[in-house]
N, C-alpha and C positions, 0 to 999 in steps of 0.2 A: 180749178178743183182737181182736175187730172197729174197737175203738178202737187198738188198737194199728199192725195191718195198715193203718188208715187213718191213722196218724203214720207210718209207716214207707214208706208209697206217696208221704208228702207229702214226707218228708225225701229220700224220691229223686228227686220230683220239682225239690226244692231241688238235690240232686247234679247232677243232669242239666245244671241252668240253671248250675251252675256250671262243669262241664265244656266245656258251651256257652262260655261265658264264658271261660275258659281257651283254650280252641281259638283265639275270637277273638284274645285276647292274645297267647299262642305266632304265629300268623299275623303280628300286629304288631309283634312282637319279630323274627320270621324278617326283614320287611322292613326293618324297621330296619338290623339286620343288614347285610343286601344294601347296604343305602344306605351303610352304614357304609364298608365294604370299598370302593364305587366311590372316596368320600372319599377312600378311605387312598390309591388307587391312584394320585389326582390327584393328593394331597399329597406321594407321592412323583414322580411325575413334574413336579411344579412345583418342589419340592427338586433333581432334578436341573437342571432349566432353571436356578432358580439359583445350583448349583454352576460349571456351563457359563458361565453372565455372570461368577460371581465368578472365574472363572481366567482369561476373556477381560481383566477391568475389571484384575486383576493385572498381567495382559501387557503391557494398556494402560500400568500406571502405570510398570513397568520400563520401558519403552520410551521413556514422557516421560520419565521420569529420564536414562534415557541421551541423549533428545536436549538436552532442558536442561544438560547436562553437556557437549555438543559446542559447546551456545551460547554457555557460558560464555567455555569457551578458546578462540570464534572472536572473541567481544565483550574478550577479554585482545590476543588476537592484532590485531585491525583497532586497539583503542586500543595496542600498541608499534607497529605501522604508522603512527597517529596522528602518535605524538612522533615518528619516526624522520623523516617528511616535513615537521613544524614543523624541527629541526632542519635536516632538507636545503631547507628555505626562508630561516630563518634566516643559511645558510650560501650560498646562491646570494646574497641579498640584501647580503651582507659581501662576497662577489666582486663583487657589480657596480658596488659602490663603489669596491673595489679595482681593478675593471678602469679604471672613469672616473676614480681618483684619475693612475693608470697611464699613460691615453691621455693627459691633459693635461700629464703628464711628458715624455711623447711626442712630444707639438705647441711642448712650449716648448724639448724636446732639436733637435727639426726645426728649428725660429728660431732658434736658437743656432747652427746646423750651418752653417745658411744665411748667417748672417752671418760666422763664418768662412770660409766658401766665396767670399763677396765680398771680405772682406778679403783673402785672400789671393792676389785676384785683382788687385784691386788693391795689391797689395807687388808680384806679376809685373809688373804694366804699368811699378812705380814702377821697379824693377832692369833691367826693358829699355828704359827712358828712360834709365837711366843708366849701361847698357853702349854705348847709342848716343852718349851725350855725350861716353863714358872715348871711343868710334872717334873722336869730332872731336876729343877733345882730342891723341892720339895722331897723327891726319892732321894738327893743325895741328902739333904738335912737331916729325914729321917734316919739313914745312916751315922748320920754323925752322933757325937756326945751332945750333952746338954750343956756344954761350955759355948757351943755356936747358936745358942738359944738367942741373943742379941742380936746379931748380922743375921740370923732368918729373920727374927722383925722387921728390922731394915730393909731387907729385900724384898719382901712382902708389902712391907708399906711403899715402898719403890713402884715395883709390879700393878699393886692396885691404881695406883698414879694416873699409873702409861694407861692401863686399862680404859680408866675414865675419859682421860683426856682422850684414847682414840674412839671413845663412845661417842662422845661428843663433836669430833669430828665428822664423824661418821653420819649422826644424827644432820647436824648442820649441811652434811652433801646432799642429804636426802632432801631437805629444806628447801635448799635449793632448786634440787634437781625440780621437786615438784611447783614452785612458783616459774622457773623456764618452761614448764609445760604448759600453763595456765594463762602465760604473757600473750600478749596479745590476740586472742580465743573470739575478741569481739571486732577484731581489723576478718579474719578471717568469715565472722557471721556476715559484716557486711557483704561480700564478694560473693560467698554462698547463697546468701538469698538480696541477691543487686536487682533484681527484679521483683520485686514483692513490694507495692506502694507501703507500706509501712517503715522499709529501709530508707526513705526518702528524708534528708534533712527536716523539713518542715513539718514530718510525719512520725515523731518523736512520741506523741499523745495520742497516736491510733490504735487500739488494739488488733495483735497481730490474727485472729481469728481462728473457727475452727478448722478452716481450711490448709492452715499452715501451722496448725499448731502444732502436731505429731511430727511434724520436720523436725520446726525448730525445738523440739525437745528433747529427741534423738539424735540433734547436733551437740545441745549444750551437755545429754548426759555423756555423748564419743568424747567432746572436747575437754572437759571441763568435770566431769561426776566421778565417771567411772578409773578417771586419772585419781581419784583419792579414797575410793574405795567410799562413794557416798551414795544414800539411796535416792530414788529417781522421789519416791513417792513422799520421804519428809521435806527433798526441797519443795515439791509441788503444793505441799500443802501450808511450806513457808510463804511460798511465793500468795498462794490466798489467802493465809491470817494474814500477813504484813502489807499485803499491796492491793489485791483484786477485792478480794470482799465480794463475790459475787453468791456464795454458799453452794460451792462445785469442787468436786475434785479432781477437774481439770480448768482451773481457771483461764480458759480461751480469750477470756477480756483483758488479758495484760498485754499489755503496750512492752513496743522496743524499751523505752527509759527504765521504766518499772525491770524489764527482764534485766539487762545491764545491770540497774543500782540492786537488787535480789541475788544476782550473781556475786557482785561485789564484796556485799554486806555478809551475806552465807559462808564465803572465801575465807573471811577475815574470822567470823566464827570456828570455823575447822582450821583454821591455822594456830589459833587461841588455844583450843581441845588439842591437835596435834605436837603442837610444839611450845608450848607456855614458857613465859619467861621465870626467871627464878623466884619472883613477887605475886604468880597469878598461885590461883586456889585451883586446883584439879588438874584433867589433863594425864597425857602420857609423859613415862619418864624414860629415861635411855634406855633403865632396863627394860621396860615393854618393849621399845624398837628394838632390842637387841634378844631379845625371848623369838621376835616375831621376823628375826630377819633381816629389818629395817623395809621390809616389805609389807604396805597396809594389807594386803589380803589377807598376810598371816595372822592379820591379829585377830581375836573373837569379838564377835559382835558385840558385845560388854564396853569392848574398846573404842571399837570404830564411833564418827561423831552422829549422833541424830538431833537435831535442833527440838525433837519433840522425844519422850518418853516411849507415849503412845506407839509411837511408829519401830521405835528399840524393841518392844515389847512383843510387836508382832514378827519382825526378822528373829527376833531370838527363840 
């Protein structure tokens, strides 16, 4: 029994050391524990801070997207800008050729002018030398007997001749002179107005508007009107019976074509009235160009051409 009570003291002294031993572990496991749980609480709040960047780092990348996407269509848009200013280089670079091919048209139409302006300055000196010679031949016939009665006819029918024929020469410069003025009126509207979408090939049927109209009206009367002594206000009101039809007195709805073929056709009419051939009915004869100078200004408005009556009516 004593050996027994002395195993049984010992196996509890074994218990004891184990429990001991347990206590320590349980203790070590509690702290464990604890430690565990701060862990977890970090790992969740570092889970959160990474959710937070990852939906910021999202945000971010929508937002590059969207701006790369703005970049794009401004890098599409400055490259048709690009071409659109190559072109409008291209195309200045083609008028300024055009304007210098233009102005040297210009300088050689001025020398030509000039040289008929002397010519027919001197044909005046030549016909007033030789209306003073027709007075002395006349003073001297009067002088004479009436046995010279025949050789003054002859001279005189001589004299009237030359007269004619330099009437006609004369007439025929002027003819000219005024169709050199008139040539090519519409190469020059092009380059004048090379920026007005109406001047455009394909834009033939645009009307030129009221925006441009007072230009190009003021070009065609510089170029083209006041070169023959015509009124602004019967072409404009040709140009609306014949073409616009719009029931305006400034027909702003005419188109390039319409202005061109109105120019034309009006042309051809004052050429008709100014200079008629020997079959037409009316019109100026040499002697009016020669009353007037050969100068349209000189002449009275009686003379000058108006396609309408009405419009004579009022200038006079």
């Amino acid at each position: 029994l004593n050996s027994t009570v002395i195993e049984l003291g010992y196996q509890n002294h074994l218990l004891n050391e184990s429990n001991i031993r347990y206590e320590q572990l349980n203790g070590q496991l509690n702290s464990s524990i604890v430690d565990l749980g701060q862990q977890n609480e970090m790992l969740e709040e570092q889970n959160k801070n990474y959710a937070e960047s990852n939906a910021a780092l999202n945000a971010t990348k929508n937002d590059l997207s969207f701006q790369v996407g703005n970049l794009k269509d401004e890098v599409d848009r400055l490259e048709t800008e690009n071409e659109d200013l190559m072109e409008a280089v291209t195309l200045l670079f083609s008028e300024v050729g055009s304007l210098t091919n233009t102005t040297i048209d210009l300088n050689a139409t001025v020398l030509e002018l000039e040289s008929q302006v002397g010519d027919l300055s001197t044909e005046n000196n030549r016909l007033e030398t030789l209306v003073n010679n027709l007075e002395t031949v006349v003073s001297f016939l009067n002088e004479t007997s009436a046995s010279l009665q025949e050789t003054y006819e002859d001279i005189t029918e001589f004299l009237a001749t030359q007269i004619t024929y330099y009437r006609t020469l004369v007439v025929q410069t002027v003819q000219n002179t005024y169709i050199r003025q008139l040539s090519n009126w519409d190469c020059a509207f092009r380059d004048i107005f090379a920026f007005e979408d109406f001047i455009e090939p394909e834009n033939g049927d645009m009307p030129i508007g009221e925006a441009a109209y007072d230009d190009v009206m003021e070009y065609v009367d510089s170029r083209v009107l006041s070169k023959l002594c015509l009124s602004m206000s019967d072409f404009e009101l040709y140009l609306e019976n014949q073409y616009v039809k719009q029931g305006s007195d400034r027909p702003t709805e005419v188109t390039r074509d319409q202005l061109f073929s109105a120019v034309e056709f009006y042309s051809l009419e004052v050429f008709d009235h100014y200079f008629p051939d020997e079959d037409d009915v009316g019109g100026l004869t040499e002697a009016d160009w020669a009353e007037a100078s050969y100068n349209c200004e000189n002449l009275p408005e009686s003379q000058k051409f108006f396609h309408y009556t009405l419009v004579r009516n009022i200038f006079s």
